[in-house]
N, C-alpha and C positions, 0 to 999 in steps of 0.2 A: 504494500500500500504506500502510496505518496503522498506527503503532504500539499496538498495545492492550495493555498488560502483564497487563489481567486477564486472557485469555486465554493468555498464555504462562506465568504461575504456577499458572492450573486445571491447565493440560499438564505442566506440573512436578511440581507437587505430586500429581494420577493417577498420573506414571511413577515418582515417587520417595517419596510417604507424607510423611509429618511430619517431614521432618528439613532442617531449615534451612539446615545449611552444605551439604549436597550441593545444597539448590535455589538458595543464591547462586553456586554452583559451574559448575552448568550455564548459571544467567542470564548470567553472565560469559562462560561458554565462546558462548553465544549472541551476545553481545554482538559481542567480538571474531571469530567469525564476519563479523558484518551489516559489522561494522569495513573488513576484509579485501576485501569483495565492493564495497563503496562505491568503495573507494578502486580498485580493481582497475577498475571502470566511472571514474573519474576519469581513468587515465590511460591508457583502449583505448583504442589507433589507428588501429580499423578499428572498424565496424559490429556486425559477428562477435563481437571481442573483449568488444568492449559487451554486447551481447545473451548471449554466455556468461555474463559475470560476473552479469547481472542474471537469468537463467536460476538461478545458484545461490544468488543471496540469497532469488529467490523458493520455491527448493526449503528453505532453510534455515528461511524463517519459516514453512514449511508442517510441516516438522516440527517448532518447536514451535508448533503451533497460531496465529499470527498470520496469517490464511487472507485477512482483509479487507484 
């Protein structure tokens, strides 16, 4: 997966219009999402655990738009 930020501020700015502190607001919440899911795959113990955690990093960048 790649990070593309252009792609996750067209998806922000679509769901949210022109207002800037609501789209740093969700970048962040985005952020510390990917944060959360990293580290969670860091420290799986099993296969499973892994494959979960990375299962929702990839559902998270797919909502917002980081698809590639």
């Amino acid at each position: 997966m790649a990070y593309d930020p252009g792609a996750i501020e067209a998806t922000l700015a679509a769901a949210v219009g022109d207002e800037p502190a609501l789209i740093a607001e969700l970048r962040e919440a985005f952020l510390d999402g990917a944060r959360r899911c990293v580290a969670a795959m860091a420290v799986a113990e099993d296969p499973e655990s892994w494959r979960t955690a990375a299962l929702r990093l990839k559902g998270l960048a797919a909502s917002f738009g980081a698809i590639r």
